[in-house]
N, C-alpha and C positions, 0 to 999 in steps of 0.2 A: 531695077529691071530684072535682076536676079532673081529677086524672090518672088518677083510676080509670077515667072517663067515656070520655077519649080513649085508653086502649088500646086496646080493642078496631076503632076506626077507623084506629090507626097499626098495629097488626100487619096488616090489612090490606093497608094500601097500601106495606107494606115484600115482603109477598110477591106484589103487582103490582108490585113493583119490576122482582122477581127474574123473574118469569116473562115480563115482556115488554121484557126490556130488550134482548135482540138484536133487537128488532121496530122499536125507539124510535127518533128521533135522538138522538144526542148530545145538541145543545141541551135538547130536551126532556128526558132522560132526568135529566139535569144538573139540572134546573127541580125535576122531578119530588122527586128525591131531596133536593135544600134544602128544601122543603116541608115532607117528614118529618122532616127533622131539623131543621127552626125547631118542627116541633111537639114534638120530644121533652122529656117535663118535666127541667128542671135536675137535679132531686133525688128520681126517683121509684125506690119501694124494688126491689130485684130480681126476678128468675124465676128460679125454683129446677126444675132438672131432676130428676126421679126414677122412675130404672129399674127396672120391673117385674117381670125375671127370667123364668121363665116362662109370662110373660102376652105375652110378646113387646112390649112398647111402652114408653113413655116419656111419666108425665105432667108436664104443664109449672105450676107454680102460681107466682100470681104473691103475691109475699110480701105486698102494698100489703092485700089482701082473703084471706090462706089460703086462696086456692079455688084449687082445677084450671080452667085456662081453657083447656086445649088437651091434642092427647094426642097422637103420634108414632108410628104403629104400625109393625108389618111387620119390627121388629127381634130373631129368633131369642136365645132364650134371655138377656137384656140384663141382667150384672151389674155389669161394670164402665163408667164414666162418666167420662169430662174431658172440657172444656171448653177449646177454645183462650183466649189471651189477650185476644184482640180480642171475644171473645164470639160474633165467627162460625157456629163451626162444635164440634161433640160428637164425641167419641170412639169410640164404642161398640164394648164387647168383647162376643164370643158364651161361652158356657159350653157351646155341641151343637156336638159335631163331628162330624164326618165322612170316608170316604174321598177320598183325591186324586185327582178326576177324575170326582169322584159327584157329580150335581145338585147346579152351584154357585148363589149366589141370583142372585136377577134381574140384571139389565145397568142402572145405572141410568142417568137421563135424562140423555142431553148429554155417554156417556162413547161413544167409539166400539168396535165389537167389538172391534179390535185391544188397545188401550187395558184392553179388559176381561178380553180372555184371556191378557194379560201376565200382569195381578195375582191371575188364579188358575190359572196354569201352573206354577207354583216347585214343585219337589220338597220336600218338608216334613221335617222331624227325625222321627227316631223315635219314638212315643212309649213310655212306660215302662210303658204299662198296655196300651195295645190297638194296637200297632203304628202305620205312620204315617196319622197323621190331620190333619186339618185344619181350622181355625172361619175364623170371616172377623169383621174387622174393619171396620165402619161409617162413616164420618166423614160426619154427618150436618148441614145446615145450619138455623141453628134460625131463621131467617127463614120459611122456608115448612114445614121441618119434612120434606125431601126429605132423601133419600141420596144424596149425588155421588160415591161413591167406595166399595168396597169392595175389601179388600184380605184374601188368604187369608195367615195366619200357624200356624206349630205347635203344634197342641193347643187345649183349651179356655184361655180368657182367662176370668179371674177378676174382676182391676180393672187400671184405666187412669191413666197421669199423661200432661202434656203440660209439655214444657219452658217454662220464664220467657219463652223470644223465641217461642214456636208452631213453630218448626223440625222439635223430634221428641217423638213420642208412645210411649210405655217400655207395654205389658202384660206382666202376670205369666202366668205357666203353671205352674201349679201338679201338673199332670202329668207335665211333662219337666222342673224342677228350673231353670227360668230364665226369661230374657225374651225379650222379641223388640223391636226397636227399629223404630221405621216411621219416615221421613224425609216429612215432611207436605208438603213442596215436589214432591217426584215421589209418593210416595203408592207409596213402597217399599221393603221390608222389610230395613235396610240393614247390619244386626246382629242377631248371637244371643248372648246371655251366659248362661254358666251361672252359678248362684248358690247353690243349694243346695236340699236335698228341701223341696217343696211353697211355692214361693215364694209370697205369698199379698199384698200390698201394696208400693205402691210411692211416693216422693215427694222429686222432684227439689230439687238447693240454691239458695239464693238467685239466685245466679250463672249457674244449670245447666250449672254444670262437674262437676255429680257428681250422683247418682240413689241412694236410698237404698230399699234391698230387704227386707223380713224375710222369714226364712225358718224357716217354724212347725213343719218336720221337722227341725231340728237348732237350735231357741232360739237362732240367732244374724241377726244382720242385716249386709246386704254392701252396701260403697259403692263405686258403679259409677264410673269415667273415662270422662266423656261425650265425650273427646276421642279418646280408643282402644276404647271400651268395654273394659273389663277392669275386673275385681275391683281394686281398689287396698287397702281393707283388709274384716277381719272382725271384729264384734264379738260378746262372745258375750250373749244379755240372759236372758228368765228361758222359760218354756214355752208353746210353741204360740206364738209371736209373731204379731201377725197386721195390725190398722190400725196407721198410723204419721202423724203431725201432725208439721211443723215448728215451730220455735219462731220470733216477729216477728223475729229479728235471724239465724236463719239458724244459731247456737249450738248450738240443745238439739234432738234427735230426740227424741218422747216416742214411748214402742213399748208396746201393749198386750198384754201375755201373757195370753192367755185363759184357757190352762188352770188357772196357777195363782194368776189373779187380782191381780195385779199390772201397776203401769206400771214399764215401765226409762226411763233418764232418762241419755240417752248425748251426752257432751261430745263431737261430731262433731270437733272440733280435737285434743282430745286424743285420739279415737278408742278410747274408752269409753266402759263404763255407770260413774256416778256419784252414783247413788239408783236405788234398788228403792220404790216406793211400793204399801204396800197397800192395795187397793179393795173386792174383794170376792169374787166364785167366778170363774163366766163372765165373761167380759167381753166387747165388740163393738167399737160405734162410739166415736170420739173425735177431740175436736176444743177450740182454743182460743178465749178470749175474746177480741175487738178488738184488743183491748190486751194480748193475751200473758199475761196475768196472772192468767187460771183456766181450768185444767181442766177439760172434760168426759167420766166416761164414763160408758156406759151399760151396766150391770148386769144382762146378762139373766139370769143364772142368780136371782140375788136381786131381780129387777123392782123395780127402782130406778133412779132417775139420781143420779150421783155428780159434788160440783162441789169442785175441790180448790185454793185458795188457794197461788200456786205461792210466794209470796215468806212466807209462815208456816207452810206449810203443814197449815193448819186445812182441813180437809173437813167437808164437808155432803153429807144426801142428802136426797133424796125419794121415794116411792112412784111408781112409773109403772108400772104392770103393763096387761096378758100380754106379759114380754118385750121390752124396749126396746132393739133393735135397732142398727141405722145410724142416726149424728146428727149433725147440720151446726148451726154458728154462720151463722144469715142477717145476714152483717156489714151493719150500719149498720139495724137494726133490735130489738137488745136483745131477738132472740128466736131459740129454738133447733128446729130442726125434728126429731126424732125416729118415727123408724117403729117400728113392731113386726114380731117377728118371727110373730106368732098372728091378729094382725088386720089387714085392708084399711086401712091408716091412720095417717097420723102426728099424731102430738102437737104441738102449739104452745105451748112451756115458757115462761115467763119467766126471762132469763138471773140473774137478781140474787137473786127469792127463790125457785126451780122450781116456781114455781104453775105447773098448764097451765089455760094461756087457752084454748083450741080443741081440736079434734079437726078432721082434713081428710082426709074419705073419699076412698082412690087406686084403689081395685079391686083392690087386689095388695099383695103383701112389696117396700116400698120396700128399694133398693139403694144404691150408693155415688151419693149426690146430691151433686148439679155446682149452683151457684150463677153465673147469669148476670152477668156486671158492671153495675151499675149504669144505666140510660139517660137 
């Protein structure tokens, strides 16, 4: 009851931090900020970001209470989400594009015009559908929930990963058959890889010496050399490939095939698939238990959640209908957050028997949700 109490006073004075800290002394500023973090609880459960897509924004819930405490607007078309390491700063991909040289978005605060017309002056790829266009990339900070940074890239962006050290941020493009790599230190677009038709998810290795791609127009997934960017290999896995989970140790890719209902289950060392497991029709979100050791996906064609025992592999399901969507493990809480693809709304599962405890009204079809670290 504690820590619920003092959120809403410590998100406060984290975003008087931010805003008057050029104003501040040092000393002070320094005073300021120990304050807040002698208030931060030890142990208190996370905030879970969740992109509204066409609603333009981003609501924030904080796991402690399943409620929305905060919302993040002004963000065009927002599908794809990460989160840097430090908990910082958001990703954010656009899915609307536009011409290069067409009303770019605002200038945000504290960048200067120079600075601004850099990162939307780049001549952009072709694209494969409507010639060259362009979306813009967000890097949003979730202390006050400002844009410091936009940066224009090729084509619509789908989902977003951010490397293990916060260095570089990978979007897919699912229009032009690849990615675009952004270098988070200059907040510049510093590679393009191709990878194959309709790239559609992305998720870096342990190490982030490699980046691992599906690609849902030709069932295979590619893994990226985050030291050259280049294709190093290709796997092939089952149809429509689409979210991908890593496994705790960095070993196992799990790769959702949508269309024909199945996980592929690819030994990244040996650079194959090594099980086909089947789930059900559609398939979506997916994501692993704390401890590596179950399975989730979500079942939209047969609205269900699907929990699969990876070490017997005994499966379980539940009902969760209209359409159970995008689903994240809120680590260190034994619960699973689940949207729908029909209703303004995610589910709050329990991970062990999939009762849902909750329902958490969002306004919108949640998207690929980012999970804050800890505070």
């Amino acid at each position: 009851m504690f820590v619920v109490t003092l959120w809403p006073v410590y998100r406060e004075m984290e975003r008087e931090i931010v805003n008057a800290k050029k104003a501040i002394r040092p000393v002070a500023y320094a005073g300021l900020a120990a304050l807040v973090m002698a208030m931060q609880p030890a142990s208190a459960e996370p905030f879970v970001y969740v992109p509204l897509g066409g609603d333009g924004k981003i609501v924030v819930i904080d796991a402690a209470k399943d409620k929305v405490v905060d919302t993040i607007n002004g963000l065009t078309a927002v599908h794809g989400l990460a989160g840097t390491p430090d908990g910082r700063f958001l990703i954010a991909g656009s899915f609307e594009e536009r011409e290069p040289g067409g009303a770019a978005p605002e200038k945000p605060t504290g960048v200067t015009e120079d600075e601004h017309a850099a990162h939307h002056g780049a001549a952009p790829a072709k694209s494969q559908k409507t010639g060259a266009v362009v979306s813009t990339v967000s890097v949003v900070r979730t202390a006050d929930g400002s844009v410091v940074r936009r940066i224009d890239v090729p084509g619509a962006v789908h989902h977003v990963a951010v490397g293990p050290n916060g260095r570089f941020a990978v979007v897919t493009h699912p229009n032009e058959g690849g990615i675009s790599v952004i270098d988070l230190t200059s907040y510049e677009v510093v590679a393009s890889v191709a990878t194959g038709p309709f790239p559609n998810y992305a998720a870096f290795s342990l190490d982030g010496g490699q980046v691992y791609v599906s690609n849902a127009g030709n069932g295979t997934v590619s893994a990226i050399d985050t030291g050259r960017w280049i294709v190093r290999w290709n796997v092939v896995v089952g149809t429509s490939p689409e979210h991908v989970v890593l496994s705790k140790d960095g070993g196992t890719l799990y790769v959702n095939n949508v269309e024909d209902g199945t996980v592929s289950v690819v030994d990244v060392g040996a650079q194959k698939a090594v099980q086909t497991i089947s789930v059900g029709t559609t398939l979506h979100g997916i994501d692993l238990s704390d401890d590596g050791r179950t399975l989730f996906v979500a079942d939209l064609g047969e609205d269900k959640l699907v929990s699969i025992d990876l070490a017997t592999g005994v499966t379980r399901d539940a009902t969760l209908a209209p359409a159970p969507y995008h689903l994240a493990a809120v680590r260190g809480t034994g619960k699973l957050y689940v949207s729908s693809a029909d209703d303004p709304k995610l589910w709050v599962v329990d991970r062990n028997s999939l009762a849902v405890h909750g329902e958490i009204p969002i306004g919108g079809k949640g998207h690929q949700m980012v999970q804050e670290p800890a505070r």
